[in-house]
C-alpha positions as a LaTeX table, in Angstrom:
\begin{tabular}{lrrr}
\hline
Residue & $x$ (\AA) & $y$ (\AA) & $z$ (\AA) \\
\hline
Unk1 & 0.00 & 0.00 & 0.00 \\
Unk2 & 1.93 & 3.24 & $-1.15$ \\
Unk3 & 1.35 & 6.55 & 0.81 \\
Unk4 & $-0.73$ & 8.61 & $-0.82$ \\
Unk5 & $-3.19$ & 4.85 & $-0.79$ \\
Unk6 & $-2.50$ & 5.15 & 2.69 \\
Unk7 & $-3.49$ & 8.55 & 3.44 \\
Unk8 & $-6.72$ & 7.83 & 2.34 \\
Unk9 & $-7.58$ & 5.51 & 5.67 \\
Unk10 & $-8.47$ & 7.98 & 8.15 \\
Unk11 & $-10.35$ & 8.70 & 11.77 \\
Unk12 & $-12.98$ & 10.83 & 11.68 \\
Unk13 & $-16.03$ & 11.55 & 13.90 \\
Unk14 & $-19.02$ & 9.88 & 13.87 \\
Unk15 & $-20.58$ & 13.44 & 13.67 \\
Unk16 & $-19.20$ & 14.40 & 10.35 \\
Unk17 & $-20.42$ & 11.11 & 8.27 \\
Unk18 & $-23.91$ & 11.54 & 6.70 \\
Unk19 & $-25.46$ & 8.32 & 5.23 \\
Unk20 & $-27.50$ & 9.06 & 1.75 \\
Unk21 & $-29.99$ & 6.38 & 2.36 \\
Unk22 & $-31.84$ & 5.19 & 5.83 \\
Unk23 & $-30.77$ & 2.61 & 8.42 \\
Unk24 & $-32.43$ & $-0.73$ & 9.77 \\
Unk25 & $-34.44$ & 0.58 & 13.07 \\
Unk26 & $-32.03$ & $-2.29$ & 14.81 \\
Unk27 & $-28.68$ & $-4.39$ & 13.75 \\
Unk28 & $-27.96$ & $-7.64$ & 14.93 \\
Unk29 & $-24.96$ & $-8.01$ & 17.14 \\
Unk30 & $-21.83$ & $-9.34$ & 15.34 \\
Unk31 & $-20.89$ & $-11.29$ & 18.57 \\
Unk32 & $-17.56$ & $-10.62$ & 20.57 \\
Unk33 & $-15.07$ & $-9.69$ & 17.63 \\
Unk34 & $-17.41$ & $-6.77$ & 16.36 \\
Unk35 & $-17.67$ & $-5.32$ & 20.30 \\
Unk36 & $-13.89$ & $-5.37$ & 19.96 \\
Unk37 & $-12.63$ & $-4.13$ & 16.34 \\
Unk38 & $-13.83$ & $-2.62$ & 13.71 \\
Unk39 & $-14.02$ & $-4.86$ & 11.06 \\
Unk40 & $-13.67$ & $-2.75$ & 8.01 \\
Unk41 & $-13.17$ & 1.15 & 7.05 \\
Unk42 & $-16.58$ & 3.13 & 6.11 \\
Unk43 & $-16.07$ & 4.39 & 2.47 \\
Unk44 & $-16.63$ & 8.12 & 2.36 \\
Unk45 & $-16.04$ & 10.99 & 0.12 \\
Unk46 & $-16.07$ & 14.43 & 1.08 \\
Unk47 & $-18.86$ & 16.81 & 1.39 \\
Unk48 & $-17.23$ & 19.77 & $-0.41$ \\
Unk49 & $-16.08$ & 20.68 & 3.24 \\
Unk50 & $-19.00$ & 20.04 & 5.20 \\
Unk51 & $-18.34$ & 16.17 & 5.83 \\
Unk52 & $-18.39$ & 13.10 & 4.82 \\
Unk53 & $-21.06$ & 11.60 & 2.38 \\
Unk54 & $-21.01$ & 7.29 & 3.84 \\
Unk55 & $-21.06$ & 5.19 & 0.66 \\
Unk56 & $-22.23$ & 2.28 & 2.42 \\
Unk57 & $-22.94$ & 0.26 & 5.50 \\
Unk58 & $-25.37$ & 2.77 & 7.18 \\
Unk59 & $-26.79$ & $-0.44$ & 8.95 \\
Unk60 & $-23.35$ & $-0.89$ & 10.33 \\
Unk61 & $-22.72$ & 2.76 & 11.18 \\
Unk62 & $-25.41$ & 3.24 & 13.25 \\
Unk63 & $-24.99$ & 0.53 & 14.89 \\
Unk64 & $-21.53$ & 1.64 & 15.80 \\
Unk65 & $-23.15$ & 5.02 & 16.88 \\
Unk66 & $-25.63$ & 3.44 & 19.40 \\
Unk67 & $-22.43$ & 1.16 & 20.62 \\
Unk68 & $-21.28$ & 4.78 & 21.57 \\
Unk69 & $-18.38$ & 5.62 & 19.39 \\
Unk70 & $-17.50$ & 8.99 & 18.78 \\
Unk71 & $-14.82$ & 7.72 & 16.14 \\
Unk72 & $-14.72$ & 5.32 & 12.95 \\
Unk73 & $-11.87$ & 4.31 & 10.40 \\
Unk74 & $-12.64$ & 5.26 & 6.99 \\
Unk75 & $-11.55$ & 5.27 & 3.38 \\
Unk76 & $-12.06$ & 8.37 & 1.66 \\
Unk77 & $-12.55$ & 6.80 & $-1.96$ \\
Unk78 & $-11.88$ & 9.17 & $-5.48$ \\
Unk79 & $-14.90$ & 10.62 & $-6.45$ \\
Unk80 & $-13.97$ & 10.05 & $-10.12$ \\
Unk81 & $-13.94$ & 5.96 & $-9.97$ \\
Unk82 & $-17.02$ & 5.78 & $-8.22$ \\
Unk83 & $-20.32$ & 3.86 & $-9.93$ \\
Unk84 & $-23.83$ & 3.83 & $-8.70$ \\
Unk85 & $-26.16$ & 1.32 & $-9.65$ \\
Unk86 & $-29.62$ & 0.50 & $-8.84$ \\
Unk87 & $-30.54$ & $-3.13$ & $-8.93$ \\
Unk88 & $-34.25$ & $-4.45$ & $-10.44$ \\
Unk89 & $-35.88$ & $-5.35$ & $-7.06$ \\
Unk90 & $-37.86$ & $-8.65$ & $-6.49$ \\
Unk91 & $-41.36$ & $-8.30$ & $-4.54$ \\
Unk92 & $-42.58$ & $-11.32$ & $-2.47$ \\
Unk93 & $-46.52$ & $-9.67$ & $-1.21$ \\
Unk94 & $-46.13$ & $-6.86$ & $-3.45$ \\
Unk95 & $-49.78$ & $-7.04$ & $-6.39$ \\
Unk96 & $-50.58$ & $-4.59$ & $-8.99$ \\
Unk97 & $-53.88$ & $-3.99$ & $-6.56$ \\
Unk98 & $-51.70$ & $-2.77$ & $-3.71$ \\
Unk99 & $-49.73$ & $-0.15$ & $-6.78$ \\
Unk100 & $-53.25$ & 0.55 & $-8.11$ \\
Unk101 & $-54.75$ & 1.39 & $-3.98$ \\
Unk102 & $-51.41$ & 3.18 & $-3.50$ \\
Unk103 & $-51.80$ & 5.44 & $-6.55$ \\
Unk104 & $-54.96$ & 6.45 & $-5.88$ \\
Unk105 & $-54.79$ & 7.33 & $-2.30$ \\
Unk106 & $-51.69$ & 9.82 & $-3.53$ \\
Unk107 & $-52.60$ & 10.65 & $-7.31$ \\
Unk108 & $-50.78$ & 14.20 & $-7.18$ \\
Unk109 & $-47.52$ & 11.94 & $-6.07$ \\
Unk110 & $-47.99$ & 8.20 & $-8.21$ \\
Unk111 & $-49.07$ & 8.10 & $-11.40$ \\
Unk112 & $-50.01$ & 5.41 & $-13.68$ \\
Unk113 & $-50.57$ & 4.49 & $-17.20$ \\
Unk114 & $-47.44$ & 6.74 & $-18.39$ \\
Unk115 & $-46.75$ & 6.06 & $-21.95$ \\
Unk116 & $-42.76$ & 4.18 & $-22.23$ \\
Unk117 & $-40.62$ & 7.07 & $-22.71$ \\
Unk118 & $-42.59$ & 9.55 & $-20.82$ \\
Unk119 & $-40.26$ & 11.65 & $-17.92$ \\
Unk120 & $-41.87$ & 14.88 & $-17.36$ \\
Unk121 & $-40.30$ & 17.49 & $-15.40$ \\
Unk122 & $-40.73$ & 16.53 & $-11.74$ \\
Unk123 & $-41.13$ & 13.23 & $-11.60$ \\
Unk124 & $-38.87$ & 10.00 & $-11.34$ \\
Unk125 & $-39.60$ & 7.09 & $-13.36$ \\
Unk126 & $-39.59$ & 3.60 & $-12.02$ \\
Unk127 & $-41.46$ & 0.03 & $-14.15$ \\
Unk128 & $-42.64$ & $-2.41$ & $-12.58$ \\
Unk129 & $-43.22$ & $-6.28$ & $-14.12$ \\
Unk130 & $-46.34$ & $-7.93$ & $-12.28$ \\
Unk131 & $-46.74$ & $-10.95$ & $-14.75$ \\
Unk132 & $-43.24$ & $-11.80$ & $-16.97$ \\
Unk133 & $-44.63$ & $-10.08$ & $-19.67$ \\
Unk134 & $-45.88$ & $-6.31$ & $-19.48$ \\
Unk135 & $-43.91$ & $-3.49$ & $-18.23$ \\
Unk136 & $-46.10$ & $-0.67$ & $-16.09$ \\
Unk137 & $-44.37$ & 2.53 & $-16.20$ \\
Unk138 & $-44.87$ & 4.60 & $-13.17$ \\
Unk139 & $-43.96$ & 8.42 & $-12.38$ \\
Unk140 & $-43.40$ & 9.15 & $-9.38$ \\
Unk141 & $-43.47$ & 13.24 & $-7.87$ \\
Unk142 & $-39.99$ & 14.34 & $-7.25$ \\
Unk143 & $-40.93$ & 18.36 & $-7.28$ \\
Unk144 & $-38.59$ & 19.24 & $-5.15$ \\
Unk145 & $-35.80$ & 17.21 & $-6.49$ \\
Unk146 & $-34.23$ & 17.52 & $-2.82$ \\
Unk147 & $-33.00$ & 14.23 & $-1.72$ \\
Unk148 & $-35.70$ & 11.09 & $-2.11$ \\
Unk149 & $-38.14$ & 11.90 & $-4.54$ \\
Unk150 & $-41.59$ & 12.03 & $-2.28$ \\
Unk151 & $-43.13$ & 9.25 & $-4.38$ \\
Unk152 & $-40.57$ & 6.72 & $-3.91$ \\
Unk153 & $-40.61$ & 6.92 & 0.03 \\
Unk154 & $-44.42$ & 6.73 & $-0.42$ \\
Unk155 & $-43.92$ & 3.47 & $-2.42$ \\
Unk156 & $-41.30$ & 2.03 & $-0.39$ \\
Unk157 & $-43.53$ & 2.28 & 2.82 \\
Unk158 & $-46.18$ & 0.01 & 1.01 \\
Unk159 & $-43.79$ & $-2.40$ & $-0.36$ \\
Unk160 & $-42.64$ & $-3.28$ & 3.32 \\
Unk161 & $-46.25$ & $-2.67$ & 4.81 \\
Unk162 & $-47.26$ & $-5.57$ & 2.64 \\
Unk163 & $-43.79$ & $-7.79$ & 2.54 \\
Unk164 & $-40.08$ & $-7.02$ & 1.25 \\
Unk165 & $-37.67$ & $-5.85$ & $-1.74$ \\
Unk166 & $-34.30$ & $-8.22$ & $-2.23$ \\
Unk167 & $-32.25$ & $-7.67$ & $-5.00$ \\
Unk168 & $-33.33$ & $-9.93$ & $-8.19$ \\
Unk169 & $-30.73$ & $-12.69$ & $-8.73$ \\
Unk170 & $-30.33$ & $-13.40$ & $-12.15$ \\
Unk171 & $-28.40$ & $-16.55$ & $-13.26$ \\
Unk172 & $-28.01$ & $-18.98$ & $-10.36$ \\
Unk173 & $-27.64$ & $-23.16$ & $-9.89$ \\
Unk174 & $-29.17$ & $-22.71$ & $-6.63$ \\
Unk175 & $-32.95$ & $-24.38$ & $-6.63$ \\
Unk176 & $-34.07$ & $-23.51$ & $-2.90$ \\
Unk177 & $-37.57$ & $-22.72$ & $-2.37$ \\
Unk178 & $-36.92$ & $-18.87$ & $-1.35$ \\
Unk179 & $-35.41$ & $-18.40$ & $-5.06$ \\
Unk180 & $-38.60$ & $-20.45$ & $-6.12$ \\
Unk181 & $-40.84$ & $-18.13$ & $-4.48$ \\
Unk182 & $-39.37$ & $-15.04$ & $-5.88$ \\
Unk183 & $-39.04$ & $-16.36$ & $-9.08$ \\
Unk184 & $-43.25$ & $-15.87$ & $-9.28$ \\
Unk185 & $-42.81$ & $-12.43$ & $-7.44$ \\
Unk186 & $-43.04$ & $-8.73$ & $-9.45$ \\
Unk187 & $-39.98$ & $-6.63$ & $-10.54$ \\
Unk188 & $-39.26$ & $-3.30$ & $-10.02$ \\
Unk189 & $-36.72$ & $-1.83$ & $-11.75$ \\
Unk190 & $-35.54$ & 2.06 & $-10.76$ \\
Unk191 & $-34.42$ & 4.87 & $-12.99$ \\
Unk192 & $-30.68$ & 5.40 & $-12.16$ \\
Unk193 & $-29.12$ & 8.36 & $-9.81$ \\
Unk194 & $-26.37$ & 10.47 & $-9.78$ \\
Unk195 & $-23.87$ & 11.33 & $-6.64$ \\
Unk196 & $-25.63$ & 14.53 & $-6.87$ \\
Unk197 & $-28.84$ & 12.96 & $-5.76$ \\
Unk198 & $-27.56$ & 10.79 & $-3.00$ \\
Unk199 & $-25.49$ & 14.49 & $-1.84$ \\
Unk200 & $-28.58$ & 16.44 & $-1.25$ \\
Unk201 & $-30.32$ & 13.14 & 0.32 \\
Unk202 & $-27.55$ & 13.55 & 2.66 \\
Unk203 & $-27.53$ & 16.51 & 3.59 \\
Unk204 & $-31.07$ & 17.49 & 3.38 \\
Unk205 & $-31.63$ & 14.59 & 5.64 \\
Unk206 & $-34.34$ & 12.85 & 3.30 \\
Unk207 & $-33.28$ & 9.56 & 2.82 \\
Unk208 & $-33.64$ & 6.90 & 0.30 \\
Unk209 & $-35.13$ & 3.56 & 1.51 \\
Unk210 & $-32.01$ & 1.45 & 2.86 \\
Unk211 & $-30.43$ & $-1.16$ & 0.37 \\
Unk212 & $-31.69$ & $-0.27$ & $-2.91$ \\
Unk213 & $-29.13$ & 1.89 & $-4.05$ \\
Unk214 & $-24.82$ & 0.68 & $-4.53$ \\
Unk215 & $-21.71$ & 2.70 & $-4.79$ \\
Unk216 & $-18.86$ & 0.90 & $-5.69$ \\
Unk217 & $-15.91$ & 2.73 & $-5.57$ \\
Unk218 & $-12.81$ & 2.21 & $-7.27$ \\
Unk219 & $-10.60$ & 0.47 & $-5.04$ \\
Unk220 & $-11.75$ & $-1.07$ & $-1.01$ \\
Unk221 & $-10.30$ & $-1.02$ & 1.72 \\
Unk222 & $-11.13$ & $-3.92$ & 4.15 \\
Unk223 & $-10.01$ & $-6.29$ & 7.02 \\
Unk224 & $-8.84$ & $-3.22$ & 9.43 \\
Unk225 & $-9.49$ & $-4.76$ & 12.28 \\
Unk226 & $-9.22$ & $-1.53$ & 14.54 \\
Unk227 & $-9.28$ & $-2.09$ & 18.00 \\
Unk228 & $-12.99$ & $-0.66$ & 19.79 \\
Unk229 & $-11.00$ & 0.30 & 22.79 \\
Unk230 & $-8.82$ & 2.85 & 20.88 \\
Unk231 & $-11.79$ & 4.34 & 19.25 \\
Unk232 & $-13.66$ & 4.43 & 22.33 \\
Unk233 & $-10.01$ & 6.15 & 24.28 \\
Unk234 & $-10.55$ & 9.71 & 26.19 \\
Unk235 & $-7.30$ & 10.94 & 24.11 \\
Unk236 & $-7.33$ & 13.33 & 20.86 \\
Unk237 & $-8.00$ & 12.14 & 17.67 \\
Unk238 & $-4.49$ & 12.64 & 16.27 \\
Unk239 & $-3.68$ & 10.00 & 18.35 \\
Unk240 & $-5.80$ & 7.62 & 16.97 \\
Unk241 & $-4.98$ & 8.84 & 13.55 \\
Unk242 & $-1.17$ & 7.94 & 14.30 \\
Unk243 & $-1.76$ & 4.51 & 15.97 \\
Unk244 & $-3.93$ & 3.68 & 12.72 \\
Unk245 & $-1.03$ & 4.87 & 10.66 \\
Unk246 & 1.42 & 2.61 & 12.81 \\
Unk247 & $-0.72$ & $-0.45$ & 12.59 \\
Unk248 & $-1.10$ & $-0.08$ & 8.79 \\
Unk249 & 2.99 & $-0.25$ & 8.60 \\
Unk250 & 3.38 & $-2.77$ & 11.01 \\
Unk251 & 0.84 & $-5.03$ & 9.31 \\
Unk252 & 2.95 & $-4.46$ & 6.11 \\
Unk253 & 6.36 & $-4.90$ & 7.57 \\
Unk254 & 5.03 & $-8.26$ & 8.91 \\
Unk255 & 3.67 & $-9.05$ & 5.56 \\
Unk256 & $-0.06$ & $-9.35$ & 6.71 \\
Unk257 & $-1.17$ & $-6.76$ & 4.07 \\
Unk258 & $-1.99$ & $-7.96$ & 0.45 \\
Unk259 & $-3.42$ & $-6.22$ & $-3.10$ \\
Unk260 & $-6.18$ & $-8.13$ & $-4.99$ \\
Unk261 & $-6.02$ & $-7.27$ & $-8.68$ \\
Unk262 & $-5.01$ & $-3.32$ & $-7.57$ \\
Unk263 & $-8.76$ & $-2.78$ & $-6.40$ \\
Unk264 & $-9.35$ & $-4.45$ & $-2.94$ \\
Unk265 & $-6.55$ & $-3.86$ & $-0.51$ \\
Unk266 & $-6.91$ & $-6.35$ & 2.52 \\
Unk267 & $-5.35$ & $-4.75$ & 5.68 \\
Unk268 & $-4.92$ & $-7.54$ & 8.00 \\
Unk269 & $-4.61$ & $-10.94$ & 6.12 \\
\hline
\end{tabular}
């Protein structure tokens, strides 16, 4: 890991990290190891000087804020290398009746019947596939273009008031009845968004629904393994910065650090 890699792996408070989409309500306990290190850096990038934007692993975050740490490890990835992706979501309990009952209870904020194509000003487009066959195109209010559009929290609230959204796995040997199930459920596949978009979520403090957008940066960092206790230390945060630093060039002197194809750099083999 050359310097300027390893100037990128930094302590910063918990304070200045804003997560663009919204966190499970509770995380289960990873057991003794997780109450005692740190498993992996958050990735961040910088908030033009007014923090850090979390990439991933709110879940995991707040978790680590109701632990009571004031301090995390990151990696503050390039902006440049950085993808975002939005995977076509499976449906178990979702129907067309519970789209059709949602729409019309918020017409001004779902609309349906838009003709393939259609993306008038203001709105976000998502389709849905209830039957294999026929894509529904559905616009959904995003007037104030501030963070989530209004629409898609709207839908997102049914979707889990009547069952769940997992990511749609495409080709697979695995025959288990859960992959069964979902094979029979609907799709719904989301319009992409832009780091702009998950920026002002962040900082507006209206949050996507958790888990349905990724950012993959570049190059990972992973396998820290920073001690809790250090974190969690009544001493200034320089400190923690240089015992970070040391560890990092101990590990590496000791030959416990590795490179996987330049793009995942494992910290504690």
């Amino acid at each position: 890991m050359n310097s300027s890699d390893l100037l990128q792996i930094q302590i910063l408070p918990v304070e200045q990290i804003y997560p663009f989409e919204q966190s499970a309500t509770e995380t289960d306990s990873g057991g003794d190891e997780e109450a005692r290190l740190v498993r992996d850096p958050f990735p961040v990038i910088d908030l033009n000087g007014e923090g850090y934007l979390l990439l991933e692993d709110a879940d995991r975050l707040a978790a680590a804020t109701r632990a009571g740490l004031m301090h995390v490890p990151v990696q503050i990835a390039r902006e440049s290398g950085l993808k975002i992706t939005c995977d076509t979501l499976v449906l178990p309990g979702f129907e067309r009746e519970d789209l059709r009952e949602l729409a019309a209870r918020h017409p001004e904020e779902i609309l349906l019947g838009a003709d393939e194509g259609t993306d008038p000003d203001g709105y976000h487009v998502v389709h849905f596939n209830f039957d294999g066959s026929n894509i529904q195109t559905v616009l959904l209010r995003h007037s104030g273009r501030v963070g989530c559009p209004e629409g898609l929290t709207r839908l997102f609230a049914s979707i889990t008031d009547t069952g769940r959204y997992v990511p749609l796995v495409e080709a697979t040997t695995r025959r288990d009845q859960l992959l069964k199930g979902a094979d029979q459920a609907p799709t719904l596949t989301l319009s992409s968004f832009t780091l702009a978009d998950l920026r002002m979520a962040a900082v507006s403090g209206d949050l996507f629904p958790r888990q349905i957008i990724r950012v993959i940066p570049e190059c990972r960092a992973i396998a820290i393994d920073f001690p809790v206790s250090v974190l969690m230390a009544d001493i200034p945060v320089e400190e923690k910065q240089a015992f970070l630093h040391d560890l990092i060039s101990l590990r590496e002197q000791a030959n416990r650090t590795s490179v996987v194809e330049g793009r995942v750099y494992i910290l504690n083999r």
